[in-house]
MMTF fields as JSON, N, C-alpha, C and O atoms, coordinates in Angstrom:
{
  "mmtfVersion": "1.0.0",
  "mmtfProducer": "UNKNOWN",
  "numBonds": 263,
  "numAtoms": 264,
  "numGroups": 66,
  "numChains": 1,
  "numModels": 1,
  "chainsPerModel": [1],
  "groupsPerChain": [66],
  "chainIdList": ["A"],
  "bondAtomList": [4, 2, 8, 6, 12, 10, 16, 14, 20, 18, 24, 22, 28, 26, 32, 30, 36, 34, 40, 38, 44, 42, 48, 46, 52, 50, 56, 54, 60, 58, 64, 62, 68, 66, 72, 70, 76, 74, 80, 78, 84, 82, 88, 86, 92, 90, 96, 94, 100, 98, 104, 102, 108, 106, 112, 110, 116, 114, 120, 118, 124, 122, 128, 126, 132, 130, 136, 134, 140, 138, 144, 142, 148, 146, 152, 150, 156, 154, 160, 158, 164, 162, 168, 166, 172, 170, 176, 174, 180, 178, 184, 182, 188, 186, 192, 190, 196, 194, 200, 198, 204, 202, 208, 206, 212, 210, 216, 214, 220, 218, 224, 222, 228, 226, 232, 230, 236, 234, 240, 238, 244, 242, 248, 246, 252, 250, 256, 254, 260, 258],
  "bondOrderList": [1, 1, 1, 1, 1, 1, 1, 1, 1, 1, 1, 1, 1, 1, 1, 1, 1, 1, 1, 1, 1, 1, 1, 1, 1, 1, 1, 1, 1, 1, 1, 1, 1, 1, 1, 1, 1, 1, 1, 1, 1, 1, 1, 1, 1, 1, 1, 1, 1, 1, 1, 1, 1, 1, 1, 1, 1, 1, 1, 1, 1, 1, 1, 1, 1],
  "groupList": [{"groupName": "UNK", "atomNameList": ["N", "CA", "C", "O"], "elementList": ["N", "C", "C", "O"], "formalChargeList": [0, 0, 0, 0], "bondAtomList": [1, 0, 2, 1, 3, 2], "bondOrderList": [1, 1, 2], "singleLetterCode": "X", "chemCompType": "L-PEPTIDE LINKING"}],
  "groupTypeList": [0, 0, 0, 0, 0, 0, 0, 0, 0, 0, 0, 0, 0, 0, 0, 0, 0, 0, 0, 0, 0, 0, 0, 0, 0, 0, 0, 0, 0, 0, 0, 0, 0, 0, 0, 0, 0, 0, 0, 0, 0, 0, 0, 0, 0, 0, 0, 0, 0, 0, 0, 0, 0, 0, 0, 0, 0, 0, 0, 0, 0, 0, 0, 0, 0, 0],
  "groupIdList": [1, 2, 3, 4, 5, 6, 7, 8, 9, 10, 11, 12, 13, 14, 15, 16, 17, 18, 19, 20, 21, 22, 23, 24, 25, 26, 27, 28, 29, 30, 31, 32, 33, 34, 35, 36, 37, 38, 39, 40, 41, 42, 43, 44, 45, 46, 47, 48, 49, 50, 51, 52, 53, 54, 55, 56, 57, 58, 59, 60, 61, 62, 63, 64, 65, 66],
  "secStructList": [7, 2, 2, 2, 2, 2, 2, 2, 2, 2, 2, 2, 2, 2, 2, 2, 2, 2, 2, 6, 2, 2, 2, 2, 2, 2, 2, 2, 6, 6, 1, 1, 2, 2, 2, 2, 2, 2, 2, 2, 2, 2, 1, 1, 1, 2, 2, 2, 2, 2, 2, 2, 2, 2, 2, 2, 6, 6, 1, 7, 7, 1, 7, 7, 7, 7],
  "xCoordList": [-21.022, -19.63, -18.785, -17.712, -19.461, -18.322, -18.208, -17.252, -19.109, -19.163, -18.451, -18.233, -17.844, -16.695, -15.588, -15.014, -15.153, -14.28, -13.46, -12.278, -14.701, -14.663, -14.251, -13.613, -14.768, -14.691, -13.385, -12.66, -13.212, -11.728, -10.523, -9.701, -10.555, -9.762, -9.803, -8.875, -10.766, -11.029, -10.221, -9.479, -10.569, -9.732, -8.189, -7.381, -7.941, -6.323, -5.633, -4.46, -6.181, -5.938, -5.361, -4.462, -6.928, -6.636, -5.466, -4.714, -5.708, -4.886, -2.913, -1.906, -3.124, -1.775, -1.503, -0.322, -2.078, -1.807, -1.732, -1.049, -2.342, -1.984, -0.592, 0.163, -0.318, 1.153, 2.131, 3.198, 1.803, 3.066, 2.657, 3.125, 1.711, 1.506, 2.334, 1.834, 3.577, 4.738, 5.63, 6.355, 5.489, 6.821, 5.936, 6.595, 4.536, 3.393, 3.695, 4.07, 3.474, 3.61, 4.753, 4.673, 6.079, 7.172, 7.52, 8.27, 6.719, 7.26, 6.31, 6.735, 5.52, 4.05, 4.974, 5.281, 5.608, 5.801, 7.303, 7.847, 7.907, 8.97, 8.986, 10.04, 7.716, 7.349, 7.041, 6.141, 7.703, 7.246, 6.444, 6.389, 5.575, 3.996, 3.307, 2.598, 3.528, 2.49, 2.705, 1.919, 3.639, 3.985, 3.244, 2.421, 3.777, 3.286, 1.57, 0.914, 0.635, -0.57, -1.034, -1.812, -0.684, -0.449, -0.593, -1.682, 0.509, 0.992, -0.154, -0.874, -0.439, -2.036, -3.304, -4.211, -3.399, -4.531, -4.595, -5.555, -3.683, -3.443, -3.247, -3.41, -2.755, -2.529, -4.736, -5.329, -4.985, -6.582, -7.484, -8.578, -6.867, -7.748, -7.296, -6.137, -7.995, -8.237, -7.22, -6.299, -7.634, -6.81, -5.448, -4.712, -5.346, -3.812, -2.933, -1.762, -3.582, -2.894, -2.698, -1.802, -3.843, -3.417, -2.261, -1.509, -2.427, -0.626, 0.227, 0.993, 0.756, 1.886, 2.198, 3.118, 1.4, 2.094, 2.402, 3.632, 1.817, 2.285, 3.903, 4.605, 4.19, 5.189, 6.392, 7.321, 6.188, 6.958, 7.512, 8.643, 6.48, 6.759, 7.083, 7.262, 7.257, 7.318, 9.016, 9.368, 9.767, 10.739, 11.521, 10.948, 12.798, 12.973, 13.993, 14.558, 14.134, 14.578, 16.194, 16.398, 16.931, 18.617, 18.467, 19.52, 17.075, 17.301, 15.915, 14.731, 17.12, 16.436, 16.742, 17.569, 15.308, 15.756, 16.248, 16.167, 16.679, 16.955, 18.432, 19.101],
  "yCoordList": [-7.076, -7.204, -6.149, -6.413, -4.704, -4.136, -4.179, -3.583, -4.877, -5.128, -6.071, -6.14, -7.136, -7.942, -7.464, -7.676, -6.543, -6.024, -5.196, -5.252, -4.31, -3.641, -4.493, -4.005, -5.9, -6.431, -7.285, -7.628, -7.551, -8.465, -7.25, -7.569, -6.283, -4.815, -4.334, -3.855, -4.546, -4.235, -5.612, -5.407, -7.061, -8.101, -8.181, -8.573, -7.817, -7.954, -6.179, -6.016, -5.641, -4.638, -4.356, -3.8, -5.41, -5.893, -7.138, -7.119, -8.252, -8.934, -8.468, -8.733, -7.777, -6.766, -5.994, -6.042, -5.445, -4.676, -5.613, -5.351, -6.553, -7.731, -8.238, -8.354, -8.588, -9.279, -8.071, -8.407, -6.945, -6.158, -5.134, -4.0, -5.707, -4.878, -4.731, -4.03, -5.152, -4.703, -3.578, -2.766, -3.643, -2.941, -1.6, -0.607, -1.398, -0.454, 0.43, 1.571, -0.285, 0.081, 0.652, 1.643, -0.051, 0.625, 1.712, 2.434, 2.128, 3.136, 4.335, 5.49, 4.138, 4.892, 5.394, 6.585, 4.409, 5.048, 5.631, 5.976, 5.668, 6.263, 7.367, 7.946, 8.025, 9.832, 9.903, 9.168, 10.778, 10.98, 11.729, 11.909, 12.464, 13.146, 11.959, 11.776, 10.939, 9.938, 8.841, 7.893, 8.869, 7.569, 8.252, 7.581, 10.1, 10.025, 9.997, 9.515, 10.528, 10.154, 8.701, 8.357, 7.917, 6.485, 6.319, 6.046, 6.453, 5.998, 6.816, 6.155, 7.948, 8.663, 8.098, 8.217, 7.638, 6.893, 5.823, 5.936, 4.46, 3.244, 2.947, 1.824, 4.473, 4.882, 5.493, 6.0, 5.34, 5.997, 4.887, 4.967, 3.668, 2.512, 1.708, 1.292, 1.489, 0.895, -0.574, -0.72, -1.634, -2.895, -3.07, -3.748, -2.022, -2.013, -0.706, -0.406, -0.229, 0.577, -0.133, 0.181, -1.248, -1.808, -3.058, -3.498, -3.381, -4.319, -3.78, -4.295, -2.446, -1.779, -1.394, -1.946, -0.384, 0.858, -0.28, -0.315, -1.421, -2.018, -2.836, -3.05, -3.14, -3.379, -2.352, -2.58, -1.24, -0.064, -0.488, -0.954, -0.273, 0.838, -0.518, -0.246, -2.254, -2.825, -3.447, -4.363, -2.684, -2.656, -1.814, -0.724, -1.771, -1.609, -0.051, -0.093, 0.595, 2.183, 2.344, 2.172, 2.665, 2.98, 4.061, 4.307, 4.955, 5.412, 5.597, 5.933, 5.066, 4.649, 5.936, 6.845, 5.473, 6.96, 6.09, 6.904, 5.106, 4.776, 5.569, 5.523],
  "zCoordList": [-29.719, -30.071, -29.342, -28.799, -29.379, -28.378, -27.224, -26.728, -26.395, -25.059, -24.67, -23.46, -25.617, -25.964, -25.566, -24.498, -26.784, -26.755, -25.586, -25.249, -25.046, -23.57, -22.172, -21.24, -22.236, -21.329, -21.494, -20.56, -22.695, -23.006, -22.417, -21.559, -22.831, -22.502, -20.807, -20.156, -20.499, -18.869, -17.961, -17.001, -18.525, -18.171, -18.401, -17.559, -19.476, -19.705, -18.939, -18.603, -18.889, -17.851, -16.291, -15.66, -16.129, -14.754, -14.181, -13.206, -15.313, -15.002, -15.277, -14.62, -16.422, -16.081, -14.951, -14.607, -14.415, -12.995, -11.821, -10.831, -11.93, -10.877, -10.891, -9.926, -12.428, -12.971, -12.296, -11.781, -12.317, -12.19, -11.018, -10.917, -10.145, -8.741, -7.759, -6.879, -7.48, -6.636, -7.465, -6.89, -8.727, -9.718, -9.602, -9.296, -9.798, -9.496, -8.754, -9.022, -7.354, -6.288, -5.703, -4.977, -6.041, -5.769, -6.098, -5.442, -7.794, -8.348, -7.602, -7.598, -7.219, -6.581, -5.589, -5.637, -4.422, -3.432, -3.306, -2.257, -4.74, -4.556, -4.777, -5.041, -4.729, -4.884, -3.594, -3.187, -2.695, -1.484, -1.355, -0.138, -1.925, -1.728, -1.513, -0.523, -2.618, -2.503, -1.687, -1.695, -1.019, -0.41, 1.069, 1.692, 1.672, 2.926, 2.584, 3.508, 1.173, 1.713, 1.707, 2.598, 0.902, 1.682, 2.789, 3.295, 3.426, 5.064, 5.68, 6.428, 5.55, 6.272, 6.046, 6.87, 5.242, 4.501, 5.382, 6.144, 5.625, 5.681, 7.262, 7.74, 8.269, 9.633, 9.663, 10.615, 9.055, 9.45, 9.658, 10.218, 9.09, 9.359, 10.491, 10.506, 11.306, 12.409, 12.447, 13.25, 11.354, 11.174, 11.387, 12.104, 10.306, 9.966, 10.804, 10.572, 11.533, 12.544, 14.098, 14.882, 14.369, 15.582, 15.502, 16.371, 14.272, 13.815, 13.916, 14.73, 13.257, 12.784, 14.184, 14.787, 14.771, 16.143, 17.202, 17.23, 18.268, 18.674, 18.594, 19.583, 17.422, 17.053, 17.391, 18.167, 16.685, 16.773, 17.934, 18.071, 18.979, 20.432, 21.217, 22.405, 20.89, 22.01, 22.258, 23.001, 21.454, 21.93, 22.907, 22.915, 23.936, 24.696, 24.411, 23.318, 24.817, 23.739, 24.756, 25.958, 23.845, 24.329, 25.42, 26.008, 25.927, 27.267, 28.042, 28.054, 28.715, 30.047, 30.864, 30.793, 31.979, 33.157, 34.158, 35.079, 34.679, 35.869, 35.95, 36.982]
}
């Protein structure tokens, strides 16, 4: 019976943090300690660093040397 209980509690948990994982998250990263170790964290993985920096840099920049 309490392993019931534990697991009914561990499910409605989870499925709450799913329901409200952007409202989470926003509030997470509106502390900027935690938002830059985020961005260090998320810049350390390989995947999601060869999407993001390409992007950045493939636009054309207001100076030029010619």
């Amino acid at each position: 019976m309490r392993y019931i209980i534990i697991f009914a509690t561990a499910i409605t948990a989870v499925s709450m943090l799913y329901k409200w994982r952007y409202r989470l998250m926003n509030a997470v990263l509106a502390i900027s300690f935690l938002r830059r170790i985020a961005i260090s964290l998320s810049m350390n993985m390989p995947a999601i660093r060869a999407k993001i920096l390409p992007s950045l840099f493939n636009g054309e920049s207001s100076h030029t040397s010619s």
